[in-house]
VOPAGU-2260 file (C-alpha; in pm, 1 decimal, decimal comma):
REM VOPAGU-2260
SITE   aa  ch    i         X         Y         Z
SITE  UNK   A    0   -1379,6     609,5   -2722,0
SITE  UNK   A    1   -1306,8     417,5   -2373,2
SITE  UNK   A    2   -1376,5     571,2   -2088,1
SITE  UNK   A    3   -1197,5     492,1   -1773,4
SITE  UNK   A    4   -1355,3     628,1   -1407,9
SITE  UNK   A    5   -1141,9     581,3   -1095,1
SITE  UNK   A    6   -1295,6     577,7    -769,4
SITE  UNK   A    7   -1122,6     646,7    -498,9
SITE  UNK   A    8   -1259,3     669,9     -84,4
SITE  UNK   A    9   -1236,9    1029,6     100,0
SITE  UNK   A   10    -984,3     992,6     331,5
SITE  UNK   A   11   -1005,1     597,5     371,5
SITE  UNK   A   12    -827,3     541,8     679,6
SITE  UNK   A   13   -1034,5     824,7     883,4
SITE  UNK   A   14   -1317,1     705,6     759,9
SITE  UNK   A   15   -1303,7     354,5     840,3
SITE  UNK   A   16   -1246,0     519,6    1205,6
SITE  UNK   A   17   -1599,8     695,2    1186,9
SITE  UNK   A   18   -1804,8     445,0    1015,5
SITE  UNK   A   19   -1839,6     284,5    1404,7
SITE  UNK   A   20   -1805,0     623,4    1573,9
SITE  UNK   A   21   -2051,7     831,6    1432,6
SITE  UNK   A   22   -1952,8    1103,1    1758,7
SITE  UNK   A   23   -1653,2    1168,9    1489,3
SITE  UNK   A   24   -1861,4    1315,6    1218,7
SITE  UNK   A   25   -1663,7    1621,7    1175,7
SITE  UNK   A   26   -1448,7    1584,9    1418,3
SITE  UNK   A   27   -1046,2    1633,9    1354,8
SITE  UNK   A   28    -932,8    1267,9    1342,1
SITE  UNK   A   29    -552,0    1148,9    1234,5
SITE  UNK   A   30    -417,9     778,8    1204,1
SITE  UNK   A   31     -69,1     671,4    1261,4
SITE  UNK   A   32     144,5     494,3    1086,1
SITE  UNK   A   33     346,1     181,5    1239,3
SITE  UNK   A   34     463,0     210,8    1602,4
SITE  UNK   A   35     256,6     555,4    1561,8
SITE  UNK   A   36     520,0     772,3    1463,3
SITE  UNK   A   37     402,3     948,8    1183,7
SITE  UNK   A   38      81,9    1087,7    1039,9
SITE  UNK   A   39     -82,5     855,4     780,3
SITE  UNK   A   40    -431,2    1008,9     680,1
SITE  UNK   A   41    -596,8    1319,5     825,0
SITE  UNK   A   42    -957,1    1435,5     802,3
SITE  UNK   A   43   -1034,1    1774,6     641,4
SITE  UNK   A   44   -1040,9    1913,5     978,1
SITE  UNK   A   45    -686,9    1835,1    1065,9
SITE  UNK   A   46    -534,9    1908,4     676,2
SITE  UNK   A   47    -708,7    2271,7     778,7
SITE  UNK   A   48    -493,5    2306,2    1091,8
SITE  UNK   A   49    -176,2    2294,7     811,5
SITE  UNK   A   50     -76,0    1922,5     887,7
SITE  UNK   A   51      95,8    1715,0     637,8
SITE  UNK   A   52      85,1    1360,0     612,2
SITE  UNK   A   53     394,9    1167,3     677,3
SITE  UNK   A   54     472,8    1462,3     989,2
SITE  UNK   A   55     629,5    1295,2    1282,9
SITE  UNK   A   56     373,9    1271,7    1561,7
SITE  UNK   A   57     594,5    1460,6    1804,2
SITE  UNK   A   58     621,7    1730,4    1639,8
SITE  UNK   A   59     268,8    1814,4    1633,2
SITE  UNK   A   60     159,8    1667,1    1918,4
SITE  UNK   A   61      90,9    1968,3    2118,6
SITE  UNK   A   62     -99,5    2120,7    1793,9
SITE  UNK   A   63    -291,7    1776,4    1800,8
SITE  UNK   A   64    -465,0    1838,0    2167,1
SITE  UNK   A   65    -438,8    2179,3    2133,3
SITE  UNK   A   66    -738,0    2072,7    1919,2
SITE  UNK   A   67    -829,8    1795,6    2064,4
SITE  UNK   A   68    -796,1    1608,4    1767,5
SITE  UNK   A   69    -877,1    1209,2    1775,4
SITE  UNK   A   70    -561,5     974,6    1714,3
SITE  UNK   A   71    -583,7     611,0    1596,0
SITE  UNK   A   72    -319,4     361,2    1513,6
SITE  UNK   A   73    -315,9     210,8    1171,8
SITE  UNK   A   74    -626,0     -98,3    1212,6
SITE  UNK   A   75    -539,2    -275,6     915,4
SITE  UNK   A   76    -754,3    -558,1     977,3
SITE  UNK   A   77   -1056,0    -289,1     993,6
SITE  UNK   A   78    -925,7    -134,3     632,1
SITE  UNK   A   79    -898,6    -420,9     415,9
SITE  UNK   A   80   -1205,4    -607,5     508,8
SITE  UNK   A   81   -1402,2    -286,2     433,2
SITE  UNK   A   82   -1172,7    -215,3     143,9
SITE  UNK   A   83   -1312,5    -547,2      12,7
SITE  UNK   A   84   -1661,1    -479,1      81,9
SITE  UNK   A   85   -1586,8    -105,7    -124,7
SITE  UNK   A   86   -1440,2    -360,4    -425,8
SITE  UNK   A   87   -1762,0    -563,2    -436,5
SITE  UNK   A   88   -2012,4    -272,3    -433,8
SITE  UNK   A   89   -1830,8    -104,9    -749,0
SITE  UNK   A   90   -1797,5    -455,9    -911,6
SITE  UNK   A   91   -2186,2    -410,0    -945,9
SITE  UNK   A   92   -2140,6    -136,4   -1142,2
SITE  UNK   A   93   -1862,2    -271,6   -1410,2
SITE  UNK   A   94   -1786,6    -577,0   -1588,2
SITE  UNK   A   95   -1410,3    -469,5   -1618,5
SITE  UNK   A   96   -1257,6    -326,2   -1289,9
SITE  UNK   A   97    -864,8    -280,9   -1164,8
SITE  UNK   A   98    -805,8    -276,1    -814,7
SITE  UNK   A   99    -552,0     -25,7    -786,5
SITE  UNK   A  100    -471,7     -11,6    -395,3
SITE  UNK   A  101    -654,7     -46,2    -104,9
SITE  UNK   A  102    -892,3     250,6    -130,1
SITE  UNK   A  103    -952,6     332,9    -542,9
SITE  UNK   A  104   -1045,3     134,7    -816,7
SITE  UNK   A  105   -1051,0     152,1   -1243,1
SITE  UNK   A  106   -1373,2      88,8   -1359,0
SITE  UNK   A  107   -1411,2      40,8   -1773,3
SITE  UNK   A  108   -1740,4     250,9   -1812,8
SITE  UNK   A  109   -1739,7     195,8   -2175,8
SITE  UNK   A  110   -2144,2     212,7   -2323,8
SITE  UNK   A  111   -2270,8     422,0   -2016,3
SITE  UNK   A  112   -2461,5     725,7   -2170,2
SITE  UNK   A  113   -2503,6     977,0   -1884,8
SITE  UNK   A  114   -2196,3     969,5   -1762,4
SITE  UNK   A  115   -2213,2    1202,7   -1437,2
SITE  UNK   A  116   -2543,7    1072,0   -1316,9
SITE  UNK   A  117   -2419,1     717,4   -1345,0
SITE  UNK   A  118   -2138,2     795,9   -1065,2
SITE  UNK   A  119   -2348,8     950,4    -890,1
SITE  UNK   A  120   -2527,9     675,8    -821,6
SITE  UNK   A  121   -2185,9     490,1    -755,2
SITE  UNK   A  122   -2118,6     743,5    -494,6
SITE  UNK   A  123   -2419,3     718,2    -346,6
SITE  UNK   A  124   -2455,3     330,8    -349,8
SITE  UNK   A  125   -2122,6     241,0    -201,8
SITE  UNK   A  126   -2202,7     515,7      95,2
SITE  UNK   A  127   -2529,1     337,3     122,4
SITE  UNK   A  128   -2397,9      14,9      86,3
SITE  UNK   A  129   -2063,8      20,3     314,5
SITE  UNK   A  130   -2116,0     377,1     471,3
SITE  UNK   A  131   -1787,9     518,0     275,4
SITE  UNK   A  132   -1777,9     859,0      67,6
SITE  UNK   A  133   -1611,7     835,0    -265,5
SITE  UNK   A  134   -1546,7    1051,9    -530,2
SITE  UNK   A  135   -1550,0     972,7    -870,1
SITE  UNK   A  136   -1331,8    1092,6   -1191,0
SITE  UNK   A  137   -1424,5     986,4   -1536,9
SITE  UNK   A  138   -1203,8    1049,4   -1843,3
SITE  UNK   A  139   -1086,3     887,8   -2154,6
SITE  UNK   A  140    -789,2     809,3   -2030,3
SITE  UNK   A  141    -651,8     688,0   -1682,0
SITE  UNK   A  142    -435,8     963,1   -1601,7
SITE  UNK   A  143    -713,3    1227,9   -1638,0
SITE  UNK   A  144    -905,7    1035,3   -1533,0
SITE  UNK   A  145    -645,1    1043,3   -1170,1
SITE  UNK   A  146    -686,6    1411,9   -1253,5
SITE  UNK   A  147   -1084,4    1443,0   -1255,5
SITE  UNK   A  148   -1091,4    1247,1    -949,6
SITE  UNK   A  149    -838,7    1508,2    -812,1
SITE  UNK   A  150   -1060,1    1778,5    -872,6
SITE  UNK   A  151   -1347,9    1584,0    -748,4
SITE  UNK   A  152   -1177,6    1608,0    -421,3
SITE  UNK   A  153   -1046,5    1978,0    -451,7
SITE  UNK   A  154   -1402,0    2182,3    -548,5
SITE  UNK   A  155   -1695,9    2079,9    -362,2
SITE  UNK   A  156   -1869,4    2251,2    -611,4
SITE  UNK   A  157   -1812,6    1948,0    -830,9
SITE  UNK   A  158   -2028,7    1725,0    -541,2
SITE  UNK   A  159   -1761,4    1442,6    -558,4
SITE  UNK   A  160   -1774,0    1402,5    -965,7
SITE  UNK   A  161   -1568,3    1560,5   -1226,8
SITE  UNK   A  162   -1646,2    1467,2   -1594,5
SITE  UNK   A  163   -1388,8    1491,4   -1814,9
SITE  UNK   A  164   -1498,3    1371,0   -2125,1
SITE  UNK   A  165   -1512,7    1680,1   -2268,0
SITE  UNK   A  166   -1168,7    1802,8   -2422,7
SITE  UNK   A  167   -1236,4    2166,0   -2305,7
SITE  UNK   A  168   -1278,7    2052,0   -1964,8
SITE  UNK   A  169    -957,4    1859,7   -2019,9
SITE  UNK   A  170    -807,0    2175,6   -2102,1
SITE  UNK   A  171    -955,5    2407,9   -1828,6
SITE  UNK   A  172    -873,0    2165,6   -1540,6
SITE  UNK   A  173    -500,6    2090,4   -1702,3
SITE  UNK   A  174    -458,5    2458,2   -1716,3
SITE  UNK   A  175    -527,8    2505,3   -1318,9
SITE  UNK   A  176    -337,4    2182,9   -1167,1
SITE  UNK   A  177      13,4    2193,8   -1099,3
SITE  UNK   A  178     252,6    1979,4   -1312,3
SITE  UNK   A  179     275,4    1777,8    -926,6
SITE  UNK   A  180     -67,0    1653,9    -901,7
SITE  UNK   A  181     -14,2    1438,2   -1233,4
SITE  UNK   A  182     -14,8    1084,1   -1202,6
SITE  UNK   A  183     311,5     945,9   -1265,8
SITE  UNK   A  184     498,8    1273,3   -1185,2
SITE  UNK   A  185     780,7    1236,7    -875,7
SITE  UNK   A  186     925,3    1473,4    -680,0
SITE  UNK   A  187    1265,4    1480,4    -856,9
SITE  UNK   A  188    1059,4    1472,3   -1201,6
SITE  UNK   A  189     832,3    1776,9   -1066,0
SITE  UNK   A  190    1168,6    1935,2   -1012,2
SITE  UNK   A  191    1337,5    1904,1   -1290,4
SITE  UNK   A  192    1051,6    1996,5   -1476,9
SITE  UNK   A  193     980,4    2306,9   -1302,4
SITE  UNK   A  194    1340,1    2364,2   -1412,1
SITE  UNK   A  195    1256,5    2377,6   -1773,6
SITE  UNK   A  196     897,5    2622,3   -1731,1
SITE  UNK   A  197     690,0    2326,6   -1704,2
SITE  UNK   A  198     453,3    2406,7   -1374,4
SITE  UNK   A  199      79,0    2326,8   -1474,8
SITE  UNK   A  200      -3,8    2000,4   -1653,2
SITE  UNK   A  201    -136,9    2186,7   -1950,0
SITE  UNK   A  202     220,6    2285,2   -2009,8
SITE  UNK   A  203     326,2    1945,4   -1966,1
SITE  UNK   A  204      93,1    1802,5   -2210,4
SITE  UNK   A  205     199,3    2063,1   -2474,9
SITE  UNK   A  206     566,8    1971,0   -2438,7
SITE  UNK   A  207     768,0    1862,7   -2811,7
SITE  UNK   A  208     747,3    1477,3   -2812,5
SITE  UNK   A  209    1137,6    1492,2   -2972,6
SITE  UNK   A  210    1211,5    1686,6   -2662,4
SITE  UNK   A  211    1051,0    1422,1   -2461,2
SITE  UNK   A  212    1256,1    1110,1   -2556,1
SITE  UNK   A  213    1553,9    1331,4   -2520,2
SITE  UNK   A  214    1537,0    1476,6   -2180,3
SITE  UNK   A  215    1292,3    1288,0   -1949,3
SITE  UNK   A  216    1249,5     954,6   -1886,3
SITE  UNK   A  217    1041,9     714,3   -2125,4
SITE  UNK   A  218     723,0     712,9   -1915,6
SITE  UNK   A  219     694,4    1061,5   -1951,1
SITE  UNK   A  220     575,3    1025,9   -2333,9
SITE  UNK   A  221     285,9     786,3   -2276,8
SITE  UNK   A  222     196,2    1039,1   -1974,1
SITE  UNK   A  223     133,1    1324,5   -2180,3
SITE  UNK   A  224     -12,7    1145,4   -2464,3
SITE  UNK   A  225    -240,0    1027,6   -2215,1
SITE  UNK   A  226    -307,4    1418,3   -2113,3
SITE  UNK   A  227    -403,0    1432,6   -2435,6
SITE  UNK   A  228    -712,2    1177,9   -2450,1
SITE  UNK   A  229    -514,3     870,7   -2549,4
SITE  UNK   A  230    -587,2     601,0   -2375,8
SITE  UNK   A  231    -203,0     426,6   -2350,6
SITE  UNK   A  232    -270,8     225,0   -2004,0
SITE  UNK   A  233    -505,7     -55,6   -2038,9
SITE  UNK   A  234    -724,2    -169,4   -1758,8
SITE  UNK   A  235    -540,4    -452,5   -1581,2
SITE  UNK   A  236    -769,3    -754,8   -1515,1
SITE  UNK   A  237    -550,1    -980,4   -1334,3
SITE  UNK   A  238    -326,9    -807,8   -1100,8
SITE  UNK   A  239      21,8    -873,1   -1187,0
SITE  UNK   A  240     276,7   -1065,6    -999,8
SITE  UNK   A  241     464,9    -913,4    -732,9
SITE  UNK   A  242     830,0    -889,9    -817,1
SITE  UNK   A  243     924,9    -920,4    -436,3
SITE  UNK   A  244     783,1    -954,5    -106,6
SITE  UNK   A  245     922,0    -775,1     209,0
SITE  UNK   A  246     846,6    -856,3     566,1
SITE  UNK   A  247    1018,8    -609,5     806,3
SITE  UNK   A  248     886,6    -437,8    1108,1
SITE  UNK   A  249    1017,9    -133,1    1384,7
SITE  UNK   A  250    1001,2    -287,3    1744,3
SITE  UNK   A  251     825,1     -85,3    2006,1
SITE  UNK   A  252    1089,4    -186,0    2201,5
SITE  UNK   A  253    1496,4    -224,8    2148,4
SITE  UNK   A  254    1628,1    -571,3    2084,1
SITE  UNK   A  255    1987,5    -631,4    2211,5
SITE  UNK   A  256    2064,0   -1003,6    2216,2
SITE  UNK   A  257    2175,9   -1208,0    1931,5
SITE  UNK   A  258    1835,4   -1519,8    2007,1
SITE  UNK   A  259    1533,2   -1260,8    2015,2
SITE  UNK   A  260    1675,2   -1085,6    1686,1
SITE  UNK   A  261    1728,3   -1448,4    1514,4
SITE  UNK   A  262    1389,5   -1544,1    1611,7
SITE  UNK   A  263    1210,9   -1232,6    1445,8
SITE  UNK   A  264    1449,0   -1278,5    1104,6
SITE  UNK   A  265    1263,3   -1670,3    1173,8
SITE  UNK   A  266     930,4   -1474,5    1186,8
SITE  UNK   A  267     952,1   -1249,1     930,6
SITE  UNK   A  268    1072,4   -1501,9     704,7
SITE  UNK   A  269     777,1   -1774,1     798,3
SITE  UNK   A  270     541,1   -1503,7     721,9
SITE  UNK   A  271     717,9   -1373,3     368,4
SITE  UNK   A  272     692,3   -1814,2     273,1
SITE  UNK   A  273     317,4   -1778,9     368,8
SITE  UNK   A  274     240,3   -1478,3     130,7
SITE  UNK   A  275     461,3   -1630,2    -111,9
SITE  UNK   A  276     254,5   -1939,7    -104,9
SITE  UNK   A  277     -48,6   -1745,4    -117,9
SITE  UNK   A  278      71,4   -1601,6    -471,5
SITE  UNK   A  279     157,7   -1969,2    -569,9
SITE  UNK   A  280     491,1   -1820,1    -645,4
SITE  UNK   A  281     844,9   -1950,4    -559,2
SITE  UNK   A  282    1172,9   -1761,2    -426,4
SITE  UNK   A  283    1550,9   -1806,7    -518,5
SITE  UNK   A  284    1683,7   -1502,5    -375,0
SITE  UNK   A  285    1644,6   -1367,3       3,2
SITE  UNK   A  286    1784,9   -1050,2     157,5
SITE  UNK   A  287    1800,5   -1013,9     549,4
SITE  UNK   A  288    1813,0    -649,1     703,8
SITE  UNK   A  289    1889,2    -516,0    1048,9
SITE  UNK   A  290    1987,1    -170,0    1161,6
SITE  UNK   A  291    1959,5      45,3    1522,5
SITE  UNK   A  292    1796,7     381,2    1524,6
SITE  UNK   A  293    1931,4     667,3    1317,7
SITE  UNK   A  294    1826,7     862,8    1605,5
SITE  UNK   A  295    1996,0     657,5    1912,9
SITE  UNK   A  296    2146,4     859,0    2138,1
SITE  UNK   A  297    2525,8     887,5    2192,0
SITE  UNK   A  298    2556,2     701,7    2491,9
SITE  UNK   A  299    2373,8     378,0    2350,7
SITE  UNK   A  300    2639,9     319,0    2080,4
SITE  UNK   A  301    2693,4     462,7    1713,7
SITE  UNK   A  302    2436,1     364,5    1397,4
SITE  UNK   A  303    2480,0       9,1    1315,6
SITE  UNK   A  304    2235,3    -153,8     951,9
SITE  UNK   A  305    2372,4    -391,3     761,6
SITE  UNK   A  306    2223,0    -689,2     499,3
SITE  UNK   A  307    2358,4   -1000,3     344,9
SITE  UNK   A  308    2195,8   -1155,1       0,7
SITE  UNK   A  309    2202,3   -1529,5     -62,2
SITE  UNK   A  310    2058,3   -1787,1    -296,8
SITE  UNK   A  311    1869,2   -2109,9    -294,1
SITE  UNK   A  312    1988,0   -2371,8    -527,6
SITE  UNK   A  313    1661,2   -2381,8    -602,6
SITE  UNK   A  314    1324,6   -2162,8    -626,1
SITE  UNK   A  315    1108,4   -2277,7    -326,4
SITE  UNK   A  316     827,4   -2158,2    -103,4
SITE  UNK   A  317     942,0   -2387,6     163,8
SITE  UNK   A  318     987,9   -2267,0     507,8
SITE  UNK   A  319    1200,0   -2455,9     638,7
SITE  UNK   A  320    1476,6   -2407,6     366,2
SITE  UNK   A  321    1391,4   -2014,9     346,9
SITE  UNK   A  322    1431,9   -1991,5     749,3
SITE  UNK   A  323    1773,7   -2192,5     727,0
SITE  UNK   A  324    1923,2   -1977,2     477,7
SITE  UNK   A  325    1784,6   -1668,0     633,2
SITE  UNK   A  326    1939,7   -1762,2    1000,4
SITE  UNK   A  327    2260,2   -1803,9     828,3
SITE  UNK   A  328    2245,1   -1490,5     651,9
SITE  UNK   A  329    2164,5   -1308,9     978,6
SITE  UNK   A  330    2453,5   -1452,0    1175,1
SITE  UNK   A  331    2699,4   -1315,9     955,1
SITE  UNK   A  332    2600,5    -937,6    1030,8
SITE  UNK   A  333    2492,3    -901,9    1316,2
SITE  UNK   A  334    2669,9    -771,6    1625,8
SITE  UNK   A  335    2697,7    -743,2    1947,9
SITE  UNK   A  336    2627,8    -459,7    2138,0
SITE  UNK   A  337    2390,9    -226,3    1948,0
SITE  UNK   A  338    1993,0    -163,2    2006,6
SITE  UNK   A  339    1837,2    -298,0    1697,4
SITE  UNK   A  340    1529,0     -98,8    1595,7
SITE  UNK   A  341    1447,8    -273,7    1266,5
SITE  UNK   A  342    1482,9    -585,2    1050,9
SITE  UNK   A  343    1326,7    -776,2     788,0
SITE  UNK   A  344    1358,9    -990,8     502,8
SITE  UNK   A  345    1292,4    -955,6     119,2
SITE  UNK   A  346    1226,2   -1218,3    -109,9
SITE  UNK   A  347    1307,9   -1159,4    -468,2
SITE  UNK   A  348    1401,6   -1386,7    -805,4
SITE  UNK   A  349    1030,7   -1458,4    -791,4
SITE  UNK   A  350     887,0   -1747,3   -1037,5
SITE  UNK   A  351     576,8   -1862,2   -1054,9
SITE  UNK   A  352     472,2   -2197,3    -900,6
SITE  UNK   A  353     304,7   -2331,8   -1221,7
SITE  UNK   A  354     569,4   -2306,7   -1447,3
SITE  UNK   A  355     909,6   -2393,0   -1277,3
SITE  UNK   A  356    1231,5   -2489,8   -1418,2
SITE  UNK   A  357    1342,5   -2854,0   -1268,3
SITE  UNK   A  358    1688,4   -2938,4   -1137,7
SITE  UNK   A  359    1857,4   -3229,4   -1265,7
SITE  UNK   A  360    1951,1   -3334,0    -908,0
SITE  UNK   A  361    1641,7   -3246,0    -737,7
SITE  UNK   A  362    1367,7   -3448,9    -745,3
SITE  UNK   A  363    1020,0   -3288,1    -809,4
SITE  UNK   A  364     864,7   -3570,9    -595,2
SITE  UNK   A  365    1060,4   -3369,7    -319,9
SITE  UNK   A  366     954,5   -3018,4    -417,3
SITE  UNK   A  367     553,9   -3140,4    -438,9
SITE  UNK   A  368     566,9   -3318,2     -79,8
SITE  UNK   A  369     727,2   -2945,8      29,3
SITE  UNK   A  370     444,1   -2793,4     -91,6
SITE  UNK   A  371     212,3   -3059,1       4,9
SITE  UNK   A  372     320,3   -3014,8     366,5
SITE  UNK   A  373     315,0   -2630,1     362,4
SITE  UNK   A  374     -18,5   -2621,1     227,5
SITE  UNK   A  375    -127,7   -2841,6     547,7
SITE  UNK   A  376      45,6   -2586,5     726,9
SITE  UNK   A  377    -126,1   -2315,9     604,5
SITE  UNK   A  378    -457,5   -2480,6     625,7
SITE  UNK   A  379    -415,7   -2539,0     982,3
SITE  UNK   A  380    -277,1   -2198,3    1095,3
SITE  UNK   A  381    -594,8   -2019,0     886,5
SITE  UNK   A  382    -844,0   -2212,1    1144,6
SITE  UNK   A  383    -922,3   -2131,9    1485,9
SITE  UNK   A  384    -798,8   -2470,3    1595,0
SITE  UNK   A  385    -420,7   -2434,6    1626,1
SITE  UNK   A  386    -100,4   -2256,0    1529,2
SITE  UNK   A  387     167,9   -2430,2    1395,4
SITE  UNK   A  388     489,2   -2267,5    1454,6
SITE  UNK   A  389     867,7   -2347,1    1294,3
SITE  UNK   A  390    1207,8   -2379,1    1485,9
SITE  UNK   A  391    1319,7   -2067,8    1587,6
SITE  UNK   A  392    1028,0   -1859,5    1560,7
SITE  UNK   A  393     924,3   -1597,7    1863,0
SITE  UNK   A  394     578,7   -1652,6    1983,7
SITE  UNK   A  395     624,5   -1389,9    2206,5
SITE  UNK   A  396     513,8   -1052,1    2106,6
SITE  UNK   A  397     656,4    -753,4    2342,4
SITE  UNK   A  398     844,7    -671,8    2016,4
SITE  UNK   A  399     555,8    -599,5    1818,2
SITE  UNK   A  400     519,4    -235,0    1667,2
SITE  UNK   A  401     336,5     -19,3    1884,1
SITE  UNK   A  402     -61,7      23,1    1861,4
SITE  UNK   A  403    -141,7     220,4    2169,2
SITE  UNK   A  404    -468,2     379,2    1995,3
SITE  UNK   A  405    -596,4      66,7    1775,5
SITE  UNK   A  406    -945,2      92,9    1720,6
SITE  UNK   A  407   -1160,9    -271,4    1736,5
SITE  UNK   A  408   -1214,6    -516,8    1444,8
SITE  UNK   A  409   -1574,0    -416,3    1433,4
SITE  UNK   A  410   -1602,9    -619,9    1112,5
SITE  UNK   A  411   -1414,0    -949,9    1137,3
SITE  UNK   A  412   -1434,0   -1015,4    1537,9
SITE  UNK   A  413   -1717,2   -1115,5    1708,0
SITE  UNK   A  414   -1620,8   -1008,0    2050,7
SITE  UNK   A  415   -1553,3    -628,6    1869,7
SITE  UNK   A  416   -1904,0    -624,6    1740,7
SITE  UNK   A  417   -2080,6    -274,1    1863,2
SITE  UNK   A  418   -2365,8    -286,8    2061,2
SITE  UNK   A  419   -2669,5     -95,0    1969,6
């Protein structure tokens, strides 16, 4: 039987926050999302006070120092380089593991006999190791196994493990975990199911397959067959291509003229090309966005977002071609007049850089001196010895989202490094 365990980090963001301030051990602490408007990840002390994630900051500001909770903007730098130092630890402990976002992981535990002491010791290694709590879920299957892990985090009784190789502990936990908490399971799906009597998971994994395929959406099958112990997902040991790579960003501050909007479009679409190239994957499609605030008020004008699509006669990763179209996708929507608060640009019709269809009137000695020159490019720019910048981009910054609480790089900048 293969058994999956997902680990997943308490409350990742907040805790990245107290591994360098140990004066927050259980303190309330919240981090913000971009331009810290909303609340991203709470500790247990602030999810007491009745906070939700995703709650607009102003809202509960007041609550906030009422109770003198401790804010942070979102320091992604400081969450994926100890993300990556979490992903290393547990790759000690696996030969087969899926990273499945920044804080949890599959790990194939296939052959381990006791199961519950063995991520134990995974809980307690990676806290020694990286000074993160984790909790562990083990099943035979990965969407109980998103379940265990679930309960690991509900009942501290379980001490940050739940077991569920068992099928009666299958059934007892299905039986007390709403239909909501199931992996897979949206909010429209969690309604409509609700409409048909379906409310705890147990009900959901009893439902008529016939009655499956004919109401709910295909997925839905494989989820309750994997409620039932059937392993349907397999691990994923090469993370699969993206399908599309967005770049967009809210500016702290407005931007009204036509040359500082064109020369974040530039921006956003250097840095989609460098991710892009970083995937070894090239682009025929691009999509540039801009809109104003939904919330502008009256006197500043009425809600203005619009987007154009265009094509590349070709798929490339080259910046200089991706910037030209983008430019000219931008000038036909914008207008003058309105306070932009957002824009961005999406790259989609994704292939693969290895395996590329050629055009019979473009040269691939054309396309590999492209690449040969953004590679130098990007070689350069990762260095600390320059920064090489294309027409039109903004190297000033006043537009960046807001980070008014940003905690140091403690882990990837010298000059941040605590002093003991």
């Amino acid at each position: 039987m293969t058994t999956f365990a997902l680990v997943d980090c308490n409350n990742f963001y907040v805790s990245c926050e107290r591994l360098f301030r140990p004066d927050l051990k259980d303190k309330a602490v919240a981090v913000l999302s971009n331009n810290d408007g909303c609340i991203v990840a709470r500790s247990q002390e602030v999810k007491d006070l009745g906070i939700k994630t995703g709650v607009p900051l102003f809202q509960v500001r007041q609550l906030l120092e009422k109770n003198h909770v401790q804010l942070f903007s979102s320091n992604y730098t400081l969450y994926g380089d100890i993300s990556a130092r979490v992903m290393q630890t547990l790759e000690t402990f696996a030969p087969n593991l899926e990273i499945y976002s920044i804080d949890e992981a599959f790990l194939d535990l296939n052959g381990i006999g006791d199961l519950p002491g063995y991520a134990a010791e995974i809980r307690t290694t990676v806290y020694r190791h990286v000074g993160i709590p984790v909790s562990v879920g083990i099943a035979p299957s990965k969407t109980l196994a998103k379940l265990a892990n679930y309960a690991a985090k509900k009942y501290p009784a379980a001490n940050g493990v739940v077991d569920l190789s068992a099928t009666k502990r299958q059934q007892k936990l299905l039986a007390i975990t709403p239909v909501a908490e199931v992996w897979g399971v949206g909010h429209k799906l969690n309604e409509k199911l609700h409409t048909a009597g379906v409310t705890t998971a147990l009900e959901l994994s009893q439902l008529d397959r016939h009655r499956l395929r004919c109401h709910y959406p295909v997925n839905l099958e494989r989820t309750v067959r994997e409620l039932n112990g059937e392993a349907c997902i397999e691990m994923e040991h090469v993370p699969a291509a993206r399908q599309q790579i967005v770049c967009s960003r809210s500016f702290a501050t407005r931007i009204s003229d036509h040359a500082s909007l064109r020369e974040t479009i530039c921006e956003f679409t250097a840095s989609a090309a460098r991710k892009l190239r970083s995937d070894r994957q090239h682009a025929r499609r691009i999509n540039v966005f801009i809109r104003t605030s939904p919330h502008t008020a009256p006197h500043m004008g009425q809600y203005y977002s619009n987007s154009a699509w265009g094509r590349l006669a070709y798929p490339t990763a080259d910046t200089f071609e991706l910037i030209a179209l983008a430019t000219r996708l931008f000038d036909t929507i914008y207008k003058d007049g309105y306070p932009y608060a957002k824009a961005g640009v999406m790259l989609t019709d994704l292939h693969s850089q290895d395996v590329a269809q050629l055009e019979m009137f473009h040269p691939s000695s054309a396309t590999a001196k492209h690449d040969s020159l953004m590679h130098a490019v990007d070689t350069i720019n990762a260095t600390n010895s320059g920064n090489i910048w294309f027409g039109g981009q903004r190297a000033r910054t006043d537009w960046f989202m807001q980070r008014d609480m940003v905690s140091p790089a403690y882990t990837t900048n010298w000059n941040c490094l605590p002093t003991v």
